[in-house]
Structures are given as structure tokens and as C-alpha cells.
C-alpha positions as CSV (number, residue, x, y, z in Angstrom):
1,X,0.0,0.0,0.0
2,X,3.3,2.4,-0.2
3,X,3.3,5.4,-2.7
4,X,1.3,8.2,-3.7
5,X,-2.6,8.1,-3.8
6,X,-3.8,10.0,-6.4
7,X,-7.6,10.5,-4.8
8,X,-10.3,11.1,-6.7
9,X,-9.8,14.0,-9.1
10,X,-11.7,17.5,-9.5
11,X,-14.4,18.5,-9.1
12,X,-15.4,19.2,-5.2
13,X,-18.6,19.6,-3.4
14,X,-19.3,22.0,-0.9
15,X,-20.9,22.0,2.6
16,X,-22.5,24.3,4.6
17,X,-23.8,24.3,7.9
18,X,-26.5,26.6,9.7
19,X,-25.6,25.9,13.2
20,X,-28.6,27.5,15.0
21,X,-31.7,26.0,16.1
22,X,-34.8,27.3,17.5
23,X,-34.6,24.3,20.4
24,X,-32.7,21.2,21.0
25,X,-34.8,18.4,19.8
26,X,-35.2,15.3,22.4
27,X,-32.4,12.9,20.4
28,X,-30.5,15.3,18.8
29,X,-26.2,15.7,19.8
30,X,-25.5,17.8,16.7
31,X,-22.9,20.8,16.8
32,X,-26.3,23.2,17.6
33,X,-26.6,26.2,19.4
34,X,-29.7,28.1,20.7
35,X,-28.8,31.7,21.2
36,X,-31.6,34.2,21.9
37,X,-30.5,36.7,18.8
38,X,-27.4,35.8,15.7
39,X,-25.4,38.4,14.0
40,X,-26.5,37.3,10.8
41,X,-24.6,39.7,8.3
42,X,-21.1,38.8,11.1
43,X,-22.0,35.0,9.9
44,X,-22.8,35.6,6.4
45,X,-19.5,37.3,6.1
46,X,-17.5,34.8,7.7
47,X,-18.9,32.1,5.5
48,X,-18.2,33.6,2.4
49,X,-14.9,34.2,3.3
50,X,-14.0,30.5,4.6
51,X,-15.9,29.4,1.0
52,X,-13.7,31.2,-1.1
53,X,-10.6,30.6,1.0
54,X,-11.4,27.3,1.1
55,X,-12.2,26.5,-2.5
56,X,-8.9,28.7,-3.6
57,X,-6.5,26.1,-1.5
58,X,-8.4,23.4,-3.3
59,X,-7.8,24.7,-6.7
60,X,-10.8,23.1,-8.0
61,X,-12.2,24.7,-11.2
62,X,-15.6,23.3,-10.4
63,X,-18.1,22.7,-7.7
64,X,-20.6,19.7,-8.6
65,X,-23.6,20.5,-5.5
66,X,-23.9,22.6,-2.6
67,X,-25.7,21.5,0.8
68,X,-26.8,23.4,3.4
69,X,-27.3,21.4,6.5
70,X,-28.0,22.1,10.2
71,X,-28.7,22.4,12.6
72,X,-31.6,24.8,11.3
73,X,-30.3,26.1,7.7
74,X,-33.8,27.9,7.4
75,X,-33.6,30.2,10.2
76,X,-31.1,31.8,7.7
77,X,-32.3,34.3,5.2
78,X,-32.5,33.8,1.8
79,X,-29.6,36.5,1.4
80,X,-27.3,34.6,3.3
81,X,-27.7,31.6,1.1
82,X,-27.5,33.4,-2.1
83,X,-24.2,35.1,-0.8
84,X,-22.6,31.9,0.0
85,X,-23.6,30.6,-4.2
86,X,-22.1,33.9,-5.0
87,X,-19.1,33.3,-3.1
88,X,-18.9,29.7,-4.9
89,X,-19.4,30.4,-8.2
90,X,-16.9,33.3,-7.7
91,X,-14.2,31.1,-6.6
92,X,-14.9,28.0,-8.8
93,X,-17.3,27.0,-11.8
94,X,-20.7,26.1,-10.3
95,X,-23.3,25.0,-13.2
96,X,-26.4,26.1,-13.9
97,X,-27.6,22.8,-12.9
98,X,-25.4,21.9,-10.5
99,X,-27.8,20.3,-7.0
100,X,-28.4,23.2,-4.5
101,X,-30.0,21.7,-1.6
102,X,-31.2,23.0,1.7
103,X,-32.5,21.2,4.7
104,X,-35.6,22.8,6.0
105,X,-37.6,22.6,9.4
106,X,-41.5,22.7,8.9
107,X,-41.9,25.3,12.0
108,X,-39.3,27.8,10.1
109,X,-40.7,28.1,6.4
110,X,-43.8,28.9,4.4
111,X,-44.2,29.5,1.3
112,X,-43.0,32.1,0.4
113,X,-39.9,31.6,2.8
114,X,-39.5,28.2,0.3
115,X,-40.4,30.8,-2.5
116,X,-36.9,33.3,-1.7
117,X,-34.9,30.3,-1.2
118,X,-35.5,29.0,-5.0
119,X,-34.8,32.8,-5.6
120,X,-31.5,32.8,-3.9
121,X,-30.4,29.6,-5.8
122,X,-31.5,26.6,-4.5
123,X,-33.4,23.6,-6.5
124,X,-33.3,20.3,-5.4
125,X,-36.9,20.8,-4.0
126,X,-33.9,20.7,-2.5
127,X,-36.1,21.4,0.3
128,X,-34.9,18.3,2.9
129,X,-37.6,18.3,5.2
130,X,-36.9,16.4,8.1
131,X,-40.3,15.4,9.4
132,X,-39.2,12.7,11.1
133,X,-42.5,11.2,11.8
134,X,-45.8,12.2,10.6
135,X,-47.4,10.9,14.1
136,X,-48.1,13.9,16.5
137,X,-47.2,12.0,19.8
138,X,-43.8,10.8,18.2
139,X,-43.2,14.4,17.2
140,X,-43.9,15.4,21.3
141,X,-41.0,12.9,22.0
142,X,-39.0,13.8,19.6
143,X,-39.0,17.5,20.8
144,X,-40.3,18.6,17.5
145,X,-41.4,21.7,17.6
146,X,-44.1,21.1,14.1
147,X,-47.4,18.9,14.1
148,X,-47.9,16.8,11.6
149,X,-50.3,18.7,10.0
150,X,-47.8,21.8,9.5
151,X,-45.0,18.6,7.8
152,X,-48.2,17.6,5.7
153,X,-48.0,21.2,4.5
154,X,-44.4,22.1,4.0
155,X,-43.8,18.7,2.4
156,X,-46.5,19.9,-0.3
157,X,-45.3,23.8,-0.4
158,X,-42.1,22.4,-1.2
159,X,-43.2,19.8,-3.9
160,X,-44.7,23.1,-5.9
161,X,-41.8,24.6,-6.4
162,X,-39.5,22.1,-6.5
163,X,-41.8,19.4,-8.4
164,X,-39.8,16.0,-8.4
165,X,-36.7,17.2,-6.2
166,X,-38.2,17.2,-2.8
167,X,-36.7,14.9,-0.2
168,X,-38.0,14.0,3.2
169,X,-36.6,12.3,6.0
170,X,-38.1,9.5,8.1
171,X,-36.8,8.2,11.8
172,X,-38.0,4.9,13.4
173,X,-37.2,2.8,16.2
174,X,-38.4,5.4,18.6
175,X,-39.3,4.1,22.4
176,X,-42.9,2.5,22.1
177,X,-43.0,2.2,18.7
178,X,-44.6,-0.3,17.2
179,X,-44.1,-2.7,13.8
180,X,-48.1,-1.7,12.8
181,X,-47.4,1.9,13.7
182,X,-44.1,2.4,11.5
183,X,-46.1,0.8,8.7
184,X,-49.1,2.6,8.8
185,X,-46.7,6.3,9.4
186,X,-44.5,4.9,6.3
187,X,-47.7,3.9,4.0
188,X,-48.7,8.0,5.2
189,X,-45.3,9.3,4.1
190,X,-45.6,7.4,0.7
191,X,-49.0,9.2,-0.1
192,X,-47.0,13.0,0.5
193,X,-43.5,12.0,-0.4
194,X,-42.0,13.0,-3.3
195,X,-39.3,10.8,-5.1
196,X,-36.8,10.5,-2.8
197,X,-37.2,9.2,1.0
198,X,-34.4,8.7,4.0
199,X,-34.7,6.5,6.7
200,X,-32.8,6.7,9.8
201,X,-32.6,4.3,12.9
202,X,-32.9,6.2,16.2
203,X,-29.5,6.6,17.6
204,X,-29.3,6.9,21.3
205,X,-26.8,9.5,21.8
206,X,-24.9,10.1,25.2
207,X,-26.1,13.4,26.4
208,X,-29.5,13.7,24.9
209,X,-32.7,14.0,26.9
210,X,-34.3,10.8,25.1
211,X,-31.0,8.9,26.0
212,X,-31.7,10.1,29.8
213,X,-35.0,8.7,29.1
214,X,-34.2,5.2,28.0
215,X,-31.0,4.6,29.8
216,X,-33.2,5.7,33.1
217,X,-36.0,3.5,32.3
218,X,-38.7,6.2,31.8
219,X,-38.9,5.1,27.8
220,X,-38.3,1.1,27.0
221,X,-35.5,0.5,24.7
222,X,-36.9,-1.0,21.2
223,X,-35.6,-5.1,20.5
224,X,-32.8,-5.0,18.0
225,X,-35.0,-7.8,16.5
226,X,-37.7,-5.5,16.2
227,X,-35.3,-2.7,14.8
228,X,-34.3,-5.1,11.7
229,X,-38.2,-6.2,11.2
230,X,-39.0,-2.0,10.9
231,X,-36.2,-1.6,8.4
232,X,-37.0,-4.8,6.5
233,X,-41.3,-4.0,6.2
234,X,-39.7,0.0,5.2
235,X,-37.5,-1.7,2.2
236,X,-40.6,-4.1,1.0
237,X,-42.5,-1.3,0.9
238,X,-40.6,1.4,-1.0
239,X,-39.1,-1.4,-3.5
240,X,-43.1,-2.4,-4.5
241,X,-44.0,1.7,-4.7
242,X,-41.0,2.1,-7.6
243,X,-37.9,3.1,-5.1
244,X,-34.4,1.8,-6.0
245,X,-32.7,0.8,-2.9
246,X,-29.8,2.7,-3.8
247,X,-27.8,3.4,-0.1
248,X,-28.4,1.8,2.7
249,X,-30.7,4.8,4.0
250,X,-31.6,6.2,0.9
251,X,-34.7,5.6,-1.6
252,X,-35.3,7.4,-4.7
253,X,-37.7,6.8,-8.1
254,X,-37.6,8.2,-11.1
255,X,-33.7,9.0,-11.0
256,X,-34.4,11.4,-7.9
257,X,-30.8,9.9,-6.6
258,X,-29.5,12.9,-4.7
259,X,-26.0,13.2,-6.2
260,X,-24.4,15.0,-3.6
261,X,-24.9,12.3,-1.2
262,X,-23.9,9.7,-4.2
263,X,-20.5,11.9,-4.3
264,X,-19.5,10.9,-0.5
265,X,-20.4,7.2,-0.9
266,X,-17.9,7.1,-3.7
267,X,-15.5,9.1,-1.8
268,X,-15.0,12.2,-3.9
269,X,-13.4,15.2,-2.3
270,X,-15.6,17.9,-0.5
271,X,-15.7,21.0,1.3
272,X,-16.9,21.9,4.9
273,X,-17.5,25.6,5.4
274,X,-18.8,26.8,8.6
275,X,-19.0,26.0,12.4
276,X,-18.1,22.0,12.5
277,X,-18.4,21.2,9.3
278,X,-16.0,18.5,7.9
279,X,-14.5,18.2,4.2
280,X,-12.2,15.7,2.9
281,X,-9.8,17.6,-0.1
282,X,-6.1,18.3,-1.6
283,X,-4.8,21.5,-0.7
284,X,-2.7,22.2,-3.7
285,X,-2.9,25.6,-2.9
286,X,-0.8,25.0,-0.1
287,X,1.3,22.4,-2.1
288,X,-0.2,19.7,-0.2
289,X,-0.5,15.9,-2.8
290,X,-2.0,14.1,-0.1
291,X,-6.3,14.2,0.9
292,X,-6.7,15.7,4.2
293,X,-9.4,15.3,6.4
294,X,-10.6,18.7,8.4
295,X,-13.1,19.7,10.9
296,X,-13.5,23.2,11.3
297,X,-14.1,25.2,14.6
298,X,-17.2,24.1,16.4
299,X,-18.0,27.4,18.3
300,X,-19.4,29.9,16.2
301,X,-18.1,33.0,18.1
302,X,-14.8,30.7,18.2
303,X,-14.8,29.8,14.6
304,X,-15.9,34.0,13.1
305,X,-12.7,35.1,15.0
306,X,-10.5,32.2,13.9
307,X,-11.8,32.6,9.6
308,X,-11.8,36.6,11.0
309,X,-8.0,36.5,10.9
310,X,-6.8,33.8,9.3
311,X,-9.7,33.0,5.9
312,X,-10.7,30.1,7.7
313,X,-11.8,28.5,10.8
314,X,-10.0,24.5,10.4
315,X,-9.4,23.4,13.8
316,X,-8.2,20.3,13.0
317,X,-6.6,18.3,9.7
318,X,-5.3,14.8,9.3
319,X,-3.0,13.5,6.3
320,X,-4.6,10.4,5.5
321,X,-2.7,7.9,4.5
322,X,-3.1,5.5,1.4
323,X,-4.8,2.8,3.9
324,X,-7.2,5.0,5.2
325,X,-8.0,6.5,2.0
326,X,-8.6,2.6,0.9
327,X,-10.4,2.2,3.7
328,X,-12.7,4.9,3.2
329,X,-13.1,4.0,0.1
330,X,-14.6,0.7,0.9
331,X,-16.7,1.9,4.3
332,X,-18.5,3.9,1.8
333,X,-19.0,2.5,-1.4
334,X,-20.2,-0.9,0.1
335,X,-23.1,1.3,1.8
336,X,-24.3,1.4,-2.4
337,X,-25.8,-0.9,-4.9
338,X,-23.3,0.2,-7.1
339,X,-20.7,-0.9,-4.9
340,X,-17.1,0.2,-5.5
341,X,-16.4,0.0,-8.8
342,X,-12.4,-0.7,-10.6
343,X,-12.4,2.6,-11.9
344,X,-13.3,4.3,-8.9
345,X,-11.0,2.4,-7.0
346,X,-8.0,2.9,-9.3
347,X,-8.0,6.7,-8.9
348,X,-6.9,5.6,-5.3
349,X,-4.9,2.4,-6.2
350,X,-3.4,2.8,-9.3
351,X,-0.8,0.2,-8.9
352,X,-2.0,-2.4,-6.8
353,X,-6.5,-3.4,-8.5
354,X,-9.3,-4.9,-7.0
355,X,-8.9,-8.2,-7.7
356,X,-5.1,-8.2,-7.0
357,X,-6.2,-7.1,-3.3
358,X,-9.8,-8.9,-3.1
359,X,-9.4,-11.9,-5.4
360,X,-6.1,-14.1,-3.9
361,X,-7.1,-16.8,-1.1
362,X,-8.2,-15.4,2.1
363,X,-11.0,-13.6,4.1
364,X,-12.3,-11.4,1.3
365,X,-12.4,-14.4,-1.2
366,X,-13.9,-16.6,1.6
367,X,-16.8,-13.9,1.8
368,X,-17.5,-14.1,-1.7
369,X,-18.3,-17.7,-2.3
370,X,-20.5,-17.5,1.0
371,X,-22.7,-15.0,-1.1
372,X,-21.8,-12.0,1.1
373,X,-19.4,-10.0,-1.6
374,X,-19.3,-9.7,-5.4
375,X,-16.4,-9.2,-7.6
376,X,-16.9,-9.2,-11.2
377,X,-15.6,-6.9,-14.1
378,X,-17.6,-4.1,-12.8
């Protein structure tokens, strides 16, 4: 594994998160902060500064999708947005069609909220609208601040202006829940939902108020059993209503595939601008060779000072090395039914293939005639 890994070639994708919320949902341990007012136009300015910087030490001549994740990315005005695609396509090539997608929360936009956002640039109903369950109880123990009546309606303000590109997200295995229950909120999700779905398996995270909950025996824990028999009813069901199956979390129909997401599973470089975002790139603008992996400041008053005098706010970055890049490589295409493909593989392993590593005698090879791994010519 000794010598230089090329990494997967231009272009880069570029994330962005909002790290503000309106209140700390029940489950959530993201990097959020709730803060009675934000400086707005002091954040705005500081992203588009770490953007630019950022994309200029990459030396990318093109950005392939932007994301704007949260925390709450629509508690941020349509201006700020627009000024960060500004800032992008002023640094680097962004196409006209090129995926723009924001996550929304139902209690933050309306119509025309949704309506300035497509103005400012965004159109993957790019409107991810994390709903989480369209049951109100579930909602109350969640920590959700929207009813499922107010989802209903964002889901459907959204699929107006962004016909076909509107993505929502589902959570199960919540305390209590039942196998009829997920069913019947899936089979109520699949009469709204567009053409793309997520579903996510509660994860009990040290810290959070509905870990407290279970750990402390208020809330029962759901059976692991149970867990798998939730996720295999969710894939019968999308499979038979058109979905491909095409991540491990992700459903789409009608080639809704959200390519951004596509472009980490097969481990092409991105950027991560803003408070704790994380981007995996080159800095040839620095006369770096090797991919690096860099979290920027979490702290938002921490991380404005930090891009304030130095362009950007990286706390920390790692050289990977050629194993871990392998690694990576494998972690995340094997999440795909496209798997990892040669090609793919030799932009990281030019010398040493696929089948020279997977297809001698051994573990990997053992695997394969079990039924558990394919290699073939693709």
C-alpha cells in the first residue's frame, strides 16, 4: 500500500452548515446552538470568506452540489444563502444545474420563505424536510417543535416549487413504537412524499434528553430484533412503490438519486465551510499531494474570529494515509448498490486493483463464495 494516492480527481462539493436551532430536539447531539438573537450579516460574512478561502486552497475549477445542513439552515435568510452561491461560483465553476439543496424545518418556512430560497439559488426541492414522523405523539418525543399537519403542509409547499426534487426524512425505532405503527406512518409518508425518501434508525446519543429517558428506564428500549423487522417492512415497501434501494438509508424513483450524497459514498473530495463542518480535499494551494481530512471550529463565536483573521476557521486536519483512504473508500461504497467499482478504485490504487487485493485466497475471497461479496468486471 506504499506510494502516492492520487484520490479522486476534480471537481469538489461544498458544505455548509447553519448551526442555530430554535430548540434542542429530544435525540439530537448535533454541533447546535440556541442563542436568543445571531449576527446574521457577522455569519454571512465569515462564511463567504472561509468558501472562497477554502475553494482557492483546493484549486478546484468546479463545484458539482452545494448542501446546506444544520442544525436549522432555514432560520437563515434567503440572502445569506444566495451570498454563500455567489461566493462559490466566484471562486470556482458552479453549473447552472449543478444540486443546491437546503434542509428545511417545517416550523421555520412557508411559502413564500420556500419561494426566496428557490430565488436565492436553491433547486433540489432541495427542500430536505426532516419530518421525522408524521405521528403527533412521536413528534412530542422527539422535541419537534411542528405537528404533523404543518409537515403535511411544508412537504407539499415544497413539492410546488420544487416538483420532483423534494426529499423528506423518516426516523424509526423510537421508544414505544410499534411494527403496525411504522407501517401505517411509512404507508402516510408514501401518499406525500415525493421521489426520494431517508430512513434513519434512532441513535441513542450520550447526552440527549431521550437517551436520559431510556437509559433511566422512563422510555423502553426497542428489541434489535424488532429494529431489523422496521427496516426490512420500510424496504418491501418502497421497493413495491418504484424506489431503488440505492444506499443503505436512501430511496429514490424516477432517477431522484441525490447526487451530492452519491459523491461521498464514492469518496469524492468535498468541502466543509462553517461551524463544525468536515470536508475531505487536496490542498494544492498550499502544495499539499495528499487528501486531508478537516473539521473546522465548532464554536461559532470561536470559529468567526479564527476565519476573521486567518480566511478560515480549520481546527483540525489529518494527512490520511493511502490505507485510510482505501479504507474509506470501501466503508462507503459498500453502503451502495453500485458498490465500488475498478475505476473508482484505481483513482486511489493505481498500482495495486481490486482483484489483485480482493481476489487471492483469504478472508475477502472466503466472503465471496459465502454470497456476502461480489467481484466481477464491474
Amino acid at each position: 500500500m506504499r506510494g502516492q494516492v492520487r484520490g479522486c480527481p476534480s471537481p469538489i462539493r461544498t458544505v455548509c452548515p447553519w448551526p442555530y436551532c430554535r430548540k434542542r430536539c429530544s435525540y439530537c447531539n448535533f454541533n447546535k446552538y440556541v442563542v436568543p438573537t445571531v449576527d446574521e450579516v457577522a455569519v454571512r460574512a465569515c462564511l463567504v470568506q472561509e468558501a472562497r478561502t477554502l475553494l482557492r486552497l483546493s484549486q478546484v475549477q468546479s463545484v458539482t452540489s452545494v448542501f446546506f445542513g444544520g442544525g436549522t439552515p432555514s432560520l437563515a435568510s434567503p440572502r445569506t444563502i444566495a451570498a454563500v452561491l455567489e461566493a462559490v461560483a466566484g471562486a470556482a465553476h458552479l453549473p447552472v444545474g449543478a444540486e443546491v439543496t437546503l434542509e428545511a424545518n417545517p416550523s421555520s418556512i412557508s411559502p413564500a420563505r420556500l419561494a426566496g430560497f428557490r430565488e436565492a439559488g436553491i433547486n433540489r426541492s432541495a427542500i430536505l424536510l426532516p419530518l421525522q414522523s408524521l405521528d403527533d405523539a412521536e413528534l412530542r418525543l422527539l422535541g419537534r417543535e411542528h405537528t404533523a399537519a404543518e409537515a403535511r403542509g411544508a412537504v407539499e409547499a415544497a413539492r410546488r416549487l420544487f416538483p420532483g426534487r423534494t426529499s423528506i426524512d423518516l426516523l424509526f425505532g423510537l421508544p414505544g413504537q410499534s411494527q403496525d405503527a411504522w407501517a401505517r406512518g411509512l404507508a402516510a409518508a408514501l401518499g406525500l412524499c415525493d421521489d426520494h425518501i431517508s430512513l434513519y434508525q434512532l441513535t441513542l446519543e450520550r447526552g440527549t434528553a431521550l437517551a436520559a429517558q431510556v437509559w433511566g428506564g422512563t422510555l423502553p428500549a426497542p428489541p434489535q430484533d424488532l429494529l431489523a423487522d422496521m427496516y426490512q417492512t420500510a424496504r418491501a415497501m418502497l421497493v413495491a412503490a418504484g424506489f431503488r434501494h440505492y444506499e443503505v438509508s436512501n430511496f429514490a424513483r424516477k432517477g431522484a438519486l441525490s447526487t451530492h450524497n452519491l459523491s461521498y459514498w464514492r469518496a469524492e473530495q468535498y468541502i466543509g465551510v462553517g461551524p463544525g463542518a468536515h470536508g475531505r480535499f487536496v490542498p494544492r494551494g498550499e502544495g499539499g499531494c495528499s487528501r486531508e481530512a478537516r473539521v473546522q471550529t465548532l464554536e461559532p463565536d470561536a470559529w468567526m474570529r479564527e476565519v476573521r483573521s486567518q480566511g478560515h476557521g480549520t481546527r483540525r486536519r489529518v494527512v490520511l494515509s493511502p490505507l485510510e483512504q482505501l479504507e474509506e473508500l470501501l466503508a462507503l461504497g459498500l453502503r451502495t448498490d453500485e458498490g465500488v467499482t475498478h475505476e473508482r478504485w484505481g483513482h486511489f490504487s493505481p498500482q495495486l486493483s481490486l482483484q489483485a487485493v480482493f481476489g487471492e485466497p483469504g478472508e475477502a475471497q472466503d466472503l465471496q463464495q459465502q454470497g456476502w461479496l461480489l467481484l466481477d468486471s464491474g
